[in-house]
C-alpha positions as CSV (number, residue, x, y, z in Angstrom):
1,X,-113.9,-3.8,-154.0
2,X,-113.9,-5.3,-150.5
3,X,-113.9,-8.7,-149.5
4,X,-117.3,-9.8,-147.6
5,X,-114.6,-10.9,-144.9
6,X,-113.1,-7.5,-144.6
7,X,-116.4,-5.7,-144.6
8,X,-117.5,-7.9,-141.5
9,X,-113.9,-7.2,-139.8
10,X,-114.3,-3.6,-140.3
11,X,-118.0,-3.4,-139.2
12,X,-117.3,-5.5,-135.5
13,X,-114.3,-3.5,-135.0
14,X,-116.4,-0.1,-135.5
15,X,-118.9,-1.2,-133.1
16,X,-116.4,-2.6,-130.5
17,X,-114.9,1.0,-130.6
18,X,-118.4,2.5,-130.5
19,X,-120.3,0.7,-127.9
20,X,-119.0,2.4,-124.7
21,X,-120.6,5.4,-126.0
22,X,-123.4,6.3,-122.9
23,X,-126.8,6.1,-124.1
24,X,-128.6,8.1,-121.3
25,X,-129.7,11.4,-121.6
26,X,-132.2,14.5,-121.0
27,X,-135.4,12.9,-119.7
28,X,-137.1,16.1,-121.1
29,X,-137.5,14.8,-125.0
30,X,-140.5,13.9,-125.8
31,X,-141.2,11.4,-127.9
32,X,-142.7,11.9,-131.3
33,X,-146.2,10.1,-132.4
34,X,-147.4,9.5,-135.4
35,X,-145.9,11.8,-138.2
36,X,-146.8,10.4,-141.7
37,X,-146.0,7.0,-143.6
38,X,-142.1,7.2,-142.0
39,X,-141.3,5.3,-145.0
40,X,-137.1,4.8,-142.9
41,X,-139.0,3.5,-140.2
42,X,-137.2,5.9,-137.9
43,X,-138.2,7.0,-134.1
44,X,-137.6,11.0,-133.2
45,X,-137.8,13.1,-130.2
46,X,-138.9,16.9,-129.5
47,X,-137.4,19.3,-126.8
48,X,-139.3,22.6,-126.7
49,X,-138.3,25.7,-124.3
50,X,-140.2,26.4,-121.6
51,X,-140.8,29.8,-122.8
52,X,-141.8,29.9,-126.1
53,X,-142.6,32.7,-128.3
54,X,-144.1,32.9,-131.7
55,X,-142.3,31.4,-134.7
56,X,-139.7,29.8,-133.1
57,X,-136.5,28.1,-135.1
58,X,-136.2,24.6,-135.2
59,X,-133.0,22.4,-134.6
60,X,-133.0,18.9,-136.3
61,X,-130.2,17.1,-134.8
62,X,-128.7,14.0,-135.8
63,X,-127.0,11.7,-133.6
64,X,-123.8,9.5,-134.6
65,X,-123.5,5.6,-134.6
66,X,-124.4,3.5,-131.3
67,X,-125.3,6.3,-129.8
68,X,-128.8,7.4,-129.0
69,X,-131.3,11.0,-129.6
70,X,-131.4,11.7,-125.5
71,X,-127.4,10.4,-125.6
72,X,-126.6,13.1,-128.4
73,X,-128.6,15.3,-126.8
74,X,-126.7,15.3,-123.6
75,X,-123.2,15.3,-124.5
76,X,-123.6,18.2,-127.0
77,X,-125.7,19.8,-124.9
78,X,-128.4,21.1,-127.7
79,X,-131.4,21.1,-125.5
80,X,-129.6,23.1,-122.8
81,X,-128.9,26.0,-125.2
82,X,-132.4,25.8,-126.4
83,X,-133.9,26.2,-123.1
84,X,-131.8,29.1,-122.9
85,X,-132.6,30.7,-126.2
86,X,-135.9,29.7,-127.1
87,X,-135.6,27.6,-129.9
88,X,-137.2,24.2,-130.7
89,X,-135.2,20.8,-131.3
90,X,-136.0,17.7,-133.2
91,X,-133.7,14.5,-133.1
92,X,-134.6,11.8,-135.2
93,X,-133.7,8.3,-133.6
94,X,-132.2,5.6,-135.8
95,X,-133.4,1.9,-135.5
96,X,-131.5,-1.3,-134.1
97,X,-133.8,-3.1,-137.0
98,X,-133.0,-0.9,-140.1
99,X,-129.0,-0.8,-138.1
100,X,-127.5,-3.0,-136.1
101,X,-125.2,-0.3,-135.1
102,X,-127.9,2.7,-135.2
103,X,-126.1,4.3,-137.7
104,X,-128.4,6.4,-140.5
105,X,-127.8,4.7,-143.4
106,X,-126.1,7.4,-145.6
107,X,-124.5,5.2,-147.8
108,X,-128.4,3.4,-149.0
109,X,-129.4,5.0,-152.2
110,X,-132.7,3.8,-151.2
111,X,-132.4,6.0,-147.9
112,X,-131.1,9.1,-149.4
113,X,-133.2,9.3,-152.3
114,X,-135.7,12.6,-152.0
115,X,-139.3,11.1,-151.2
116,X,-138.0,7.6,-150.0
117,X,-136.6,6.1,-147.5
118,X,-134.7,7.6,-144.0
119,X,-135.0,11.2,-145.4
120,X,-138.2,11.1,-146.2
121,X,-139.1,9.8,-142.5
122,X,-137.1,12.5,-141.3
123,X,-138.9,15.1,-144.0
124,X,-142.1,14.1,-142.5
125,X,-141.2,14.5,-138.6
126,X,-140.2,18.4,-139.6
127,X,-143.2,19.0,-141.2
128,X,-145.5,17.9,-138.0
129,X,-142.8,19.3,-135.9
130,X,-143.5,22.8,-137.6
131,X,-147.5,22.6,-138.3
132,X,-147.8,21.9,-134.4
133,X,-146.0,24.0,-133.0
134,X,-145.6,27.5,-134.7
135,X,-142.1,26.9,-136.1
136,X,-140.7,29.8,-138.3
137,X,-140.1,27.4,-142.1
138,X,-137.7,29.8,-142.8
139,X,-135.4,28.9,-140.0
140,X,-135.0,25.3,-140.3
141,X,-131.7,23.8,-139.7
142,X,-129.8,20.2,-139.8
143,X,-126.5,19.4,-137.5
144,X,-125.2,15.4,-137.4
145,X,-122.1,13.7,-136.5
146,X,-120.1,11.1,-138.4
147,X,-123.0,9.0,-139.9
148,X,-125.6,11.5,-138.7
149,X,-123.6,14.3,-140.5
150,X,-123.7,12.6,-143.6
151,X,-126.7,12.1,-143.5
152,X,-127.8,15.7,-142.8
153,X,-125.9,16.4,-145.9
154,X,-128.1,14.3,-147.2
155,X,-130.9,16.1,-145.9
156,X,-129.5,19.5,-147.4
157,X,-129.6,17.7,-150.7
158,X,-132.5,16.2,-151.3
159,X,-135.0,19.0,-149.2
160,X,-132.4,22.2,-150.0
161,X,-135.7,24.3,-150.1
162,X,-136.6,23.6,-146.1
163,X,-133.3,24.5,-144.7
164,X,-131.6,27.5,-144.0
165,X,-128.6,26.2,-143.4
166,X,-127.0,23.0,-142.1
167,X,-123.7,22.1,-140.2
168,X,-122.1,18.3,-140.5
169,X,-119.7,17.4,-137.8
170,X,-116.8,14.8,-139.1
171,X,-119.8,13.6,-141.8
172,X,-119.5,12.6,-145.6
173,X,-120.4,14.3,-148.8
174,X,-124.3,13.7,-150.4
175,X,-124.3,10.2,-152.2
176,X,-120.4,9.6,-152.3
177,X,-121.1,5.3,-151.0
178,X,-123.7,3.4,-152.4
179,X,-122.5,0.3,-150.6
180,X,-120.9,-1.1,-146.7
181,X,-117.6,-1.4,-148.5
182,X,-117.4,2.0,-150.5
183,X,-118.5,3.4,-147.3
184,X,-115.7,2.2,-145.3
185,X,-113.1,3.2,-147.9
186,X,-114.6,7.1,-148.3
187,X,-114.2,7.1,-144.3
188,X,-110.8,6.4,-144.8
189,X,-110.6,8.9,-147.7
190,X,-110.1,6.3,-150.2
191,X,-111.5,6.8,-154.1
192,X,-114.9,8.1,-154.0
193,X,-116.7,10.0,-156.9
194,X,-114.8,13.2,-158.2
195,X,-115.7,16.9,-157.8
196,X,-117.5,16.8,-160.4
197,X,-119.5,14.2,-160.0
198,X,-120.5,14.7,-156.4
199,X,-121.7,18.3,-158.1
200,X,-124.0,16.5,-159.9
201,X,-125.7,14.1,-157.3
202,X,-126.1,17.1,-155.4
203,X,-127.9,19.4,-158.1
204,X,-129.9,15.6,-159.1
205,X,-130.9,15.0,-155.7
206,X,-134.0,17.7,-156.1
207,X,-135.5,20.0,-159.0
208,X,-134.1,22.6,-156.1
209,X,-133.9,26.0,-158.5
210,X,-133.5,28.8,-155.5
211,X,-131.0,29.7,-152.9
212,X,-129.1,27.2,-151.0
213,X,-128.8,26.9,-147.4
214,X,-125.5,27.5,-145.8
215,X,-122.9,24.9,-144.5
216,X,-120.9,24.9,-141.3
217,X,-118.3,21.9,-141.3
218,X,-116.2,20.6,-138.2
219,X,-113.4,18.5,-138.3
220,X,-110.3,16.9,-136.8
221,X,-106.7,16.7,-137.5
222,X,-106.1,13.9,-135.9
223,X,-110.0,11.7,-137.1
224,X,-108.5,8.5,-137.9
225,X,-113.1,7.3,-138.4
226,X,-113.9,10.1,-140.9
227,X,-110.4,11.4,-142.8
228,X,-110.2,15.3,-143.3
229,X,-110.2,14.9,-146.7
230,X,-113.9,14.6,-146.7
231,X,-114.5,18.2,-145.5
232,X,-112.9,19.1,-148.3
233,X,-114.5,16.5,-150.6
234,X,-118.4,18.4,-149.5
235,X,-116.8,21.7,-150.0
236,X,-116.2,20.8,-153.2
237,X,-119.4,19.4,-153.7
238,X,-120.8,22.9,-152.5
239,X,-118.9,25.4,-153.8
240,X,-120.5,25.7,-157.2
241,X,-124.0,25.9,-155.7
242,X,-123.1,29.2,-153.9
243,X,-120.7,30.3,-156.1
244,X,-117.8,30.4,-154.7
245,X,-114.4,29.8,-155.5
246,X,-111.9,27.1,-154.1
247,X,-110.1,29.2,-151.9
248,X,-111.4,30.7,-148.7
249,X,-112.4,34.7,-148.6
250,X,-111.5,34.8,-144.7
251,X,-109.0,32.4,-142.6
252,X,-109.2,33.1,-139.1
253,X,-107.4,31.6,-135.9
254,X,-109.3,30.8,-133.1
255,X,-106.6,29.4,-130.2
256,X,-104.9,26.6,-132.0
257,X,-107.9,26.0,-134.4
258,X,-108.7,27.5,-137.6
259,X,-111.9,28.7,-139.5
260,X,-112.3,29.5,-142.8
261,X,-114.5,31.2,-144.6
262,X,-116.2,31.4,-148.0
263,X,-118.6,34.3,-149.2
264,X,-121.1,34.7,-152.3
265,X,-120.7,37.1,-154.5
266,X,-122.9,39.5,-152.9
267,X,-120.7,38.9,-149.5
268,X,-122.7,36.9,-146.8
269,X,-120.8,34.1,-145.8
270,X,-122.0,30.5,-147.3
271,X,-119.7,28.2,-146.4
272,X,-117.2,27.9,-143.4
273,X,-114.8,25.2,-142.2
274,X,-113.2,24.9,-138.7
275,X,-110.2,22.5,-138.7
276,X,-110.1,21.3,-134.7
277,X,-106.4,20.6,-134.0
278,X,-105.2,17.5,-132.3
279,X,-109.1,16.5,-132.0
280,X,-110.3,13.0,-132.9
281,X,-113.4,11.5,-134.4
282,X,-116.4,13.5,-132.3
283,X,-118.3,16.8,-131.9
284,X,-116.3,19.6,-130.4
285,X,-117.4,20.8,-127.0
286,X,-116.0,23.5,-124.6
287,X,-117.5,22.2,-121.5
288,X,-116.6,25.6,-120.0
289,X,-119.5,27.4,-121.4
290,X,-121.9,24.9,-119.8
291,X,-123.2,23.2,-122.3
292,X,-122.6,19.9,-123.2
293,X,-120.3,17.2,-121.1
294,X,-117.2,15.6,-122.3
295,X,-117.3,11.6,-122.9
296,X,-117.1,9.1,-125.6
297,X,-117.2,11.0,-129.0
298,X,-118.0,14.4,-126.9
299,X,-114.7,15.9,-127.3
300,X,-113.6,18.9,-124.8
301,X,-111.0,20.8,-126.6
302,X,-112.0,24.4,-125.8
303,X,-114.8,25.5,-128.5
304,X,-118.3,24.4,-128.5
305,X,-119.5,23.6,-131.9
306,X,-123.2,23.6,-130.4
307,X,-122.9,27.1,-129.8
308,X,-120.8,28.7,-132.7
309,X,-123.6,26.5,-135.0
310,X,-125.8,28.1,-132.9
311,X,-124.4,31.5,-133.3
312,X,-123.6,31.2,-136.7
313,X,-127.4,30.3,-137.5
314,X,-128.5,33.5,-135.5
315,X,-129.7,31.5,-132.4
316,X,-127.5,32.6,-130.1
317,X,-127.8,36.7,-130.2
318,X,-125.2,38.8,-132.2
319,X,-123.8,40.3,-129.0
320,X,-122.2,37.2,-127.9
321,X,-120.1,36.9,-131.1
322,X,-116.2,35.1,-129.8
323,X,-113.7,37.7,-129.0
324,X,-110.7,35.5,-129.2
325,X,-111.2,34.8,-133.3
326,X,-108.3,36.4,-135.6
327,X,-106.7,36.7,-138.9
328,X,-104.8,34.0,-139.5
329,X,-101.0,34.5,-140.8
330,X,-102.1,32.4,-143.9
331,X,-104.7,35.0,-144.3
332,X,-105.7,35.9,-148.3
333,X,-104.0,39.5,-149.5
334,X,-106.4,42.4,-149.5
335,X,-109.2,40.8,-147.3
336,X,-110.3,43.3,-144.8
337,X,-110.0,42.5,-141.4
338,X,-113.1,43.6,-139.8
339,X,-112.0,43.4,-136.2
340,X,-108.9,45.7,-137.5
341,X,-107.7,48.9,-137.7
342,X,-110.5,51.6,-138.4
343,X,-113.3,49.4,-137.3
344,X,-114.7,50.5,-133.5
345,X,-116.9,47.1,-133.7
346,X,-115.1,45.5,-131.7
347,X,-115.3,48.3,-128.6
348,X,-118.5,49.1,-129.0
349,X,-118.9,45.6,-129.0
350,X,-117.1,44.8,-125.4
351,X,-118.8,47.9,-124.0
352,X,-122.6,46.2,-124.7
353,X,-121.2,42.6,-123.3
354,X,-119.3,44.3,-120.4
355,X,-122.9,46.1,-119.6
356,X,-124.5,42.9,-120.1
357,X,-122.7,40.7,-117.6
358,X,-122.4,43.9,-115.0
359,X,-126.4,43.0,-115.1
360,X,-126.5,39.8,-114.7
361,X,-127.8,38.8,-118.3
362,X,-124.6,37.9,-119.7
363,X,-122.2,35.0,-119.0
């Protein structure tokens, strides 16, 4: 275990590499009143589209240490893509008081624990969110970077029966700290509970009996915050729960980056991991697609995680599916390319998109 010494090294280095990230943001959040007992003693913010239709999907977004809901907001640029595609967002705020550093605190048993605590605030703010304002419960999802990732992993665990799925940006598997120091030493991808065991804690966290939402995870090669290992640490966590095996169905090539994939038995797509090359401790953005602005812990190295979640959540319509995604050399034996030979998907595909953008309603 730590020294107390170390712990307090560790924690003013984090926040002297933390506190340049900017705090301002879309002025178009709204703040969220009163939403139940907020037992975390959290703040949140709502962004709805200015046209809305009739059960709409909601967005719970989590923002990362230091930084703020409306900072979040406009580096990934979330509410942006919402405007555009008529969904609703909710970004719970973290509290100077409960954090000096606003971090969620992932690593508190007491804050994790279904019922109690941060996730229990943050339980409450979806369910006004969705009585109010017509959400569709069956499209309810959970993004969060670094400590806000972990902690919508937490979110996945302990209410699995309100999501439909949930993506964690360079986060941390469900209840692998349970103190400052352990949390430090799983960032750096030291000991930490085993397979096994962070099984367990996830099937413990709720009486949870029917399907499970799916899991999108982003990260790094080159996160020296959160170490890659812990992707593959909540896979592992994950993979029984869907039933899946350890290695991927699908790896695919996207540019320099990689995504894998992982499908149920019945073949619909649970699980996938995309491995950013070269890319540090942030969320991916490609500013190019106009959402999102590059900056502290905003990271522009061509693909926008905001929109693949997006589209991989069915947000952003089928239509607009990436072009430039294929089989990786490392790809399994006998999986079926479906972009390959014998498949006309793919140019019936570009003649619908090249239609689209001839009238204007495609970028």
């Amino acid at each position: 275990m730590r020294s107390m010494s170390d712990t307090l090294a560790r924690l003013a280095a984090l926040r002297g590499t933390l506190r340049t990230q900017p705090t301002q943001g879309n002025s178009d959040l709204v703040a969220l009143d009163a939403f139940g007992t907020n037992p975390g003693a959290l703040g949140g913010y709502t962004y709805l589209p200015s046209k809305r239709g009739k059960n709409m999907a909601l967005v719970v977004v989590l923002h990362g240490c230091t930084q703020t809901a409306a900072g979040y907001d406009s580096g990934s640029g979330w509410s942006r893509l919402a405007e555009d595609y008529g969904f609703a967002l909710l970004f719970p705020e973290q509290q100077r008081a409960n954090n000096p550093n606003l971090c969620f605190n992932w690593f508190n048993p007491e804050d994790i624990r279904r019922d109690y605590g941060e996730v229990s605030s943050i339980r409450q703010m979806i369910a006004k969110v969705v009585a109010e304002h017509g959400i569709d419960g069956r499209r309810v999802f959970v993004t969060g970077l670094s400590a806000g990732g972990a902690m919508a992993a937490a979110m996945l665990a302990t209410y699995p029966e309100f999501f439909a799925g949930g993506a964690i940006i360079a986060g941390l598997p469900y209840a692998s700290a349970a103190t400052i120091p352990e949390a430090f030493d799983r960032m750096r991808g030291q000991g930490g509970p085993t397979g096994k065991e962070l099984e367990l804690r996830l099937r413990n966290a709720s009486k949870h009996k029917g399907p499970w939402p799916t899991l999108s995870l982003w990260q790094g090669t080159a996160d020296r915050t959160v170490a890659a290992s812990n992707a593959n640490a909540i896979i592992e966590q994950w993979r029984h729960v869907h039933g899946v095996g350890a290695s991927p169905a699908r790896i695919e090539d996207i540019g320099q980056h990689q995504r894998q994939v992982w499908t149920d038995p019945h073949g619909s797509e649970v699980i996938e991991l995309y491995t950013i090359a070269g890319m540090g401790h942030g969320t991916p953005l490609d500013v190019g697609t106009g959402y999102g602005a590059s900056g502290p812990f905003m990271l522009d190295v061509g693909i926008s995680s905001t929109v693949e979640i997006a589209r991989s959540w069915g947000l952003v319509p089928s239509f607009e599916k990436r072009r430039d995604a294929r089989p990786s050399a490392t790809q399994p034996e006998n999986t079926p390319d479906p972009f390959g030979a014998g498949s006309d998907r793919g140019g019936i595909q570009k003649v619908i998109e090249d239609a689209l953008r001839s009238a204007g309603l495609l970028r």
